[in-house]
C-alpha positions in Angstrom: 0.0 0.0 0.0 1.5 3.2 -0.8 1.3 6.0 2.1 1.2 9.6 2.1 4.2 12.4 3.4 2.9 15.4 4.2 4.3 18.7 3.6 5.0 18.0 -0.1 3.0 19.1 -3.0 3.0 17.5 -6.6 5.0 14.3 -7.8 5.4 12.1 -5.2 4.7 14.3 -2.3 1.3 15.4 -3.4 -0.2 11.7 -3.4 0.0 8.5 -4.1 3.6 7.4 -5.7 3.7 7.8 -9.4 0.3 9.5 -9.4 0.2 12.6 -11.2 3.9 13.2 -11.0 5.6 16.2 -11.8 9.3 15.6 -12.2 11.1 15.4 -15.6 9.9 11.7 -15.9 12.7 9.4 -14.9 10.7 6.1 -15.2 13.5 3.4 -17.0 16.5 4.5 -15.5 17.9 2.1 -13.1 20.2 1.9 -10.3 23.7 0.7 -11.3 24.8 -3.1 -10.7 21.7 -4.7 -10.6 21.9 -8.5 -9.3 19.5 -11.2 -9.6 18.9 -11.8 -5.6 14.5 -11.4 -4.9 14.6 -8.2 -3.1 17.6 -6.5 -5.1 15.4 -7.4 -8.1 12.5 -5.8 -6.4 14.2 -2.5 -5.3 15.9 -1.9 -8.2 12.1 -2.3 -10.4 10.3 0.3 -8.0 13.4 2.5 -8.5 13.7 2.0 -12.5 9.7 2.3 -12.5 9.4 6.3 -10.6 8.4 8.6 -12.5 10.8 11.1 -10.1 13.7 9.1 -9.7 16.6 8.9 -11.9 18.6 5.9 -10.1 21.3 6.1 -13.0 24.2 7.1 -10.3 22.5 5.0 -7.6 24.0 1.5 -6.1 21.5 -0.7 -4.6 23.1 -3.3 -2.0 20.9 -6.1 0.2 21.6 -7.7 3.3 19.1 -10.1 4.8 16.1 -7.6 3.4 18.4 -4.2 4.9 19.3 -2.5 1.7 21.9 1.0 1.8 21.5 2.9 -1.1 24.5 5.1 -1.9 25.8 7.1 -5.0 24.1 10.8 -6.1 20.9 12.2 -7.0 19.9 15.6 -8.4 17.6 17.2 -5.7 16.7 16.0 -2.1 13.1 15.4 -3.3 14.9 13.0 -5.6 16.5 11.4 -2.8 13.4 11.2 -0.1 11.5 9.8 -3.8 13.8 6.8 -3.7 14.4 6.0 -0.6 10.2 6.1 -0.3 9.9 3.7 -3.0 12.5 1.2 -1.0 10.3 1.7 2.1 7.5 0.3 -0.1 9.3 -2.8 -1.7 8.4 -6.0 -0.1 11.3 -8.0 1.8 12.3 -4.5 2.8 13.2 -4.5 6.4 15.1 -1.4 6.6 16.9 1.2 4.3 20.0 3.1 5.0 20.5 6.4 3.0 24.1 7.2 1.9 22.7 9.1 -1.2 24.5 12.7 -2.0 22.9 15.5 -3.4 24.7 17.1 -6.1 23.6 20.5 -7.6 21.6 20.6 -10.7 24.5 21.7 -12.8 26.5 18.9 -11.6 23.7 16.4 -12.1 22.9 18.2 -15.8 26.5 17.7 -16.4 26.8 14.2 -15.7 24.2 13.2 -17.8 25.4 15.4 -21.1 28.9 13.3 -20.7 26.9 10.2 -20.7 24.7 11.3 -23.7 28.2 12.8 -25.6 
């Protein structure tokens, strides 16, 4: 069941995930290394599937259902977005956050060297 966070309007913070989202549409980029264990599979699906979450820089690692995500997002909606969706997975017991925030230009940056 997907919840609620208050104090957030649009995207993911206005509703229900992926309901009306307003980011720049991220759904299809996926975190990096993806393995073939159950719950990896599933984190790294919800996170390749929101709409405001471009897991492209972000590593996804699982240990008996605790997963730690680390590597860089663009905003800290971005990064509350993701680790929301983890919270959501099934087989998720707990999720550590070890996700940096880089500026936009940084972010914009890194994804014209990947594109070029």
């Amino acid at each position: 069941m997907d919840k609620k966070v208050q104090g957030f309007s649009g995207g993911h913070y206005g509703g229900f995930a992926n309901e009306g989202h307003t980011g720049p549409g991220f759904a299809g980029r996926g975190p990096k290394g993806h393995q073939d264990d159950p719950i990896t599979e599933r984190v790294s699906d919800r996170l390749t599937d929101d709409h405001d979450v471009d897991a492209t820089d972000i590593t996804v690692d699982v240990k008996n259902g605790d997963v730690t995500l680390t590597g860089t997002v663009a905003t800290r909606l971005e990064q509350r977005a993701a680790e929301d969706a983890v919270e959501r997975t099934p087989g998720v017991r707990e999720v550590e956050d070890h996700l940096r925030v880089q500026p936009q230009d940084a972010a914009r940056s890194r994804t014209e060297k990947r594109q070029g």
